[in-house]
C-alpha positions in Angstrom: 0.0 0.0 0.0 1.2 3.6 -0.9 -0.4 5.2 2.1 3.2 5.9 3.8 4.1 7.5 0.4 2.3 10.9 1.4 4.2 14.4 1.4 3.0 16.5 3.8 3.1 20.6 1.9 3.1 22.6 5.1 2.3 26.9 4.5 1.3 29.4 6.6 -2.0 29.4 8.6 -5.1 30.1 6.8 -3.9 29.1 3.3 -5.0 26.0 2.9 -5.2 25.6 -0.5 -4.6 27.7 -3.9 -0.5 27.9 -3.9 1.2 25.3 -5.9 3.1 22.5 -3.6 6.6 22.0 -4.9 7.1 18.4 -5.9 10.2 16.8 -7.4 10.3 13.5 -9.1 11.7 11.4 -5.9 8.2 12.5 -4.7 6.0 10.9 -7.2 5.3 7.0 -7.0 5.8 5.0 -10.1 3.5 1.9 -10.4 3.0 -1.7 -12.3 0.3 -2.7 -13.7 -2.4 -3.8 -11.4 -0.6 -2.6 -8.3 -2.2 -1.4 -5.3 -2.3 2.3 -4.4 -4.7 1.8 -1.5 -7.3 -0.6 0.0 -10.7 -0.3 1.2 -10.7 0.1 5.4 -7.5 1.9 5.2 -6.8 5.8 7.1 -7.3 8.2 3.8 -4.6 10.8 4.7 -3.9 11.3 1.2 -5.0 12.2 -2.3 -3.1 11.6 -5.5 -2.3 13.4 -9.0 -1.9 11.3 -12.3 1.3 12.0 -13.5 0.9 9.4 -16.3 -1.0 6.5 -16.9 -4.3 5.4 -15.9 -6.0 4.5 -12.5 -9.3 2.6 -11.3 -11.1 2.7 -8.7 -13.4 0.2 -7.4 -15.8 -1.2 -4.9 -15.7 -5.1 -4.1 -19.5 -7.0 -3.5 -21.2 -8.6 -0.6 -20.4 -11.6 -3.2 -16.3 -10.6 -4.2 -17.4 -9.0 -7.8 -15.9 -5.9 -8.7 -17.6 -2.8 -9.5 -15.6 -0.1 -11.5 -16.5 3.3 -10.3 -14.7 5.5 -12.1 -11.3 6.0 -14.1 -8.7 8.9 -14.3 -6.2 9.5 -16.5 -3.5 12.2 -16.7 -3.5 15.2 -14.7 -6.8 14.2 -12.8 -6.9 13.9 -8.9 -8.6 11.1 -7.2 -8.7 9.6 -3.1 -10.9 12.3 -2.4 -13.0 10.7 1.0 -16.1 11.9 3.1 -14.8 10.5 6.2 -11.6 9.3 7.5 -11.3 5.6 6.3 -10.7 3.9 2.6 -14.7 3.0 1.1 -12.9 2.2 -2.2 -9.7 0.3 -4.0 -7.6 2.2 -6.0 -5.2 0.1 -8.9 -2.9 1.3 -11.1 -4.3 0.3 -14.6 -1.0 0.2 -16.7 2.3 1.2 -15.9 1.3 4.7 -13.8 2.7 7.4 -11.8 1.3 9.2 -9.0 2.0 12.6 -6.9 0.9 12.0 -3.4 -0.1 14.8 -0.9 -1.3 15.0 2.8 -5.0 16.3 2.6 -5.7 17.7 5.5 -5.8 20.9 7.7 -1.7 21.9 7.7 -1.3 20.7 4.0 -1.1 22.6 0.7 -2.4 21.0 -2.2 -2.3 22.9 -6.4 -6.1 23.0 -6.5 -9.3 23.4 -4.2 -10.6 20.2 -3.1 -13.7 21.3 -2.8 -13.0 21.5 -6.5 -12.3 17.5 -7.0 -15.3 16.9 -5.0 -17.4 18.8 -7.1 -16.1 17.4 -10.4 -15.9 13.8 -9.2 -19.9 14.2 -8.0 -21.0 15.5 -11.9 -18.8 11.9 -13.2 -20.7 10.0 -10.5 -24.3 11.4 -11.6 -23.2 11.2 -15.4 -22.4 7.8 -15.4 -25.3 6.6 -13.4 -27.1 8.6 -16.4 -25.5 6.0 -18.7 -26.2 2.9 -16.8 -29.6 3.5 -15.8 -30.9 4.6 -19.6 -28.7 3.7 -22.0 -28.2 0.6 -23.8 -25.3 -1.4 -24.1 -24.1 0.2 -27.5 -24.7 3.7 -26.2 -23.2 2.7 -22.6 -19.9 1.8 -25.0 -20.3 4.9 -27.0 -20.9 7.1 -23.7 -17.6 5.5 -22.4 -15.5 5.9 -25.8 -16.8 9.6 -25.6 -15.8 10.2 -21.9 -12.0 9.3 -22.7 -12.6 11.0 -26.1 -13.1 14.2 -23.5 -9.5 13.8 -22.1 -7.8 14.2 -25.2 -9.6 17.3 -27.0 -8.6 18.2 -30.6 -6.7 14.3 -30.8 -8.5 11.8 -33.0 -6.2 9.2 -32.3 -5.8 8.4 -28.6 -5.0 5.5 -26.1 -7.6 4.2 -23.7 -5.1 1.8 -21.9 -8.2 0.0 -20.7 -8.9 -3.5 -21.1 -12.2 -4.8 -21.9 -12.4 -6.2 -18.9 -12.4 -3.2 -16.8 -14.5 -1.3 -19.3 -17.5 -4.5 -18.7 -17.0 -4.1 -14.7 -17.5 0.0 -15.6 -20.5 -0.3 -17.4 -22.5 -3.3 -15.9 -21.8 -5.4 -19.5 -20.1 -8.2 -19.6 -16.5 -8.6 -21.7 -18.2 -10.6 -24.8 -21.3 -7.4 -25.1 -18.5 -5.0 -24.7 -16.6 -6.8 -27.6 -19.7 -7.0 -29.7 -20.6 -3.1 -29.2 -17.0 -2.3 -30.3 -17.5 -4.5 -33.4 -20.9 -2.7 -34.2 -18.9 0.6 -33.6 -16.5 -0.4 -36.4 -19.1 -1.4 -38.6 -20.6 1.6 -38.8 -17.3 3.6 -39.7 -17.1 5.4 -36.6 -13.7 4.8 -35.0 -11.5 2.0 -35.7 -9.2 0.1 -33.1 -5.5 -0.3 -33.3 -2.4 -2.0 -31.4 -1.4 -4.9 -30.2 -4.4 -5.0 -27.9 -7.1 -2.8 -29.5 -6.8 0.1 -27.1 -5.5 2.9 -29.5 -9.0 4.6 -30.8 -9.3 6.4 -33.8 -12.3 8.4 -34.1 -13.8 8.7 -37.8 -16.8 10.2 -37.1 -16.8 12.5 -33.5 -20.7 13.3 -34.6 -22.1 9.5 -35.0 -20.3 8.9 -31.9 -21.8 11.7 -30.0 -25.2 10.8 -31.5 -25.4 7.3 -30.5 -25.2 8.8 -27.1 -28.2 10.5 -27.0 
């Protein structure tokens, strides 16, 4: 676990926030796929900033499945907590890295927290959107479109999520999630590339967008 890994930024009382924290590279926290960040039931002290890569976090059932609840990618924050204890898993998706810092009262951190909270709340309510009314072609197309959103003006771009994780994001299972991206080829509007099918190049941003509607 990466817990122990936090910097405590301390400044002068009464700004908690707003001024950037200086980091240097022996600060951040370079990850493996699959690796651990933190666990659920453990002291949140910290929050984290992509650096590069991809992270997942994810609730575990009554019953051991996983549920996905959200993703983030370069230069988003995540570990964000209502309370004082872990309710989630975070995982390194590929071959990450992470800035840690202390969040609490004596700590400085580059951006208001209220801020993350806010954000992270409008992805929550979005994606329950998606789940709730959408079927599985437009849950896919919903998805391809949020990680669309994180590379503006690119039409080539690399999810670096397996299909796997996208299923256990969207409440489909691997072979629907297969099938939608088939259906999504078919109809000209991106097509998949690499070794694993990750790199997406959109051919037609409107179709997509449409399909999500």
């Amino acid at each position: 676990m990466l817990q122990n890994h936090a910097i405590n930024h301390t400044t002068a009382r009464g700004h908690r926030y707003g001024a950037a924290a200086a980091t240097t590279k022996d600060q951040s926290i370079r990850l493996k796929a699959d690796e651990t960040i933190y666990s659920e039931g453990e002291h949140a002290l910290t929050i984290y900033h992509v650096e590069a890569g991809a992270v997942r976090i994810y609730r575990l059932t009554a019953a051991g499945q996983r549920y996905i609840l959200s993703f983030y990618g370069k230069g988003e924050w995540f570990g964000l907590e209502t309370g004082d204890i872990r309710t989630d898993f975070a995982e390194a998706v590929c071959e990450t890295c992470v800035t840690p810092f202390r969040a609490n009262h004596d700590a400085v951190v580059p951006i208001d927290l209220l801020h993350i909270a806010l954000t992270n709340l409008a992805k929550a309510q979005h994606k329950q959107l998606v789940i709730t009314e959408q079927s599985a072609l437009k849950r896919v197309a919903a998805f391809v479109c949020e990680m669309a959103d994180r590379h503006p003006g690119d039409c080539e771009f690399d999810m670096m999520i397996s299909r796997s994780d996208i299923a256990d994001y969207l409440g489909l299972t691997v072979e629907t999630v297969a099938r939608c991206f088939t259906k999504l080829r078919e109809k000209r509007i991106l097509c998949l590339n690499g070794k694993l099918q990750r790199i997406v190049r959109l051919l037609d941003r409107d179709a997509l967008i449409s399909l999500t509607i």
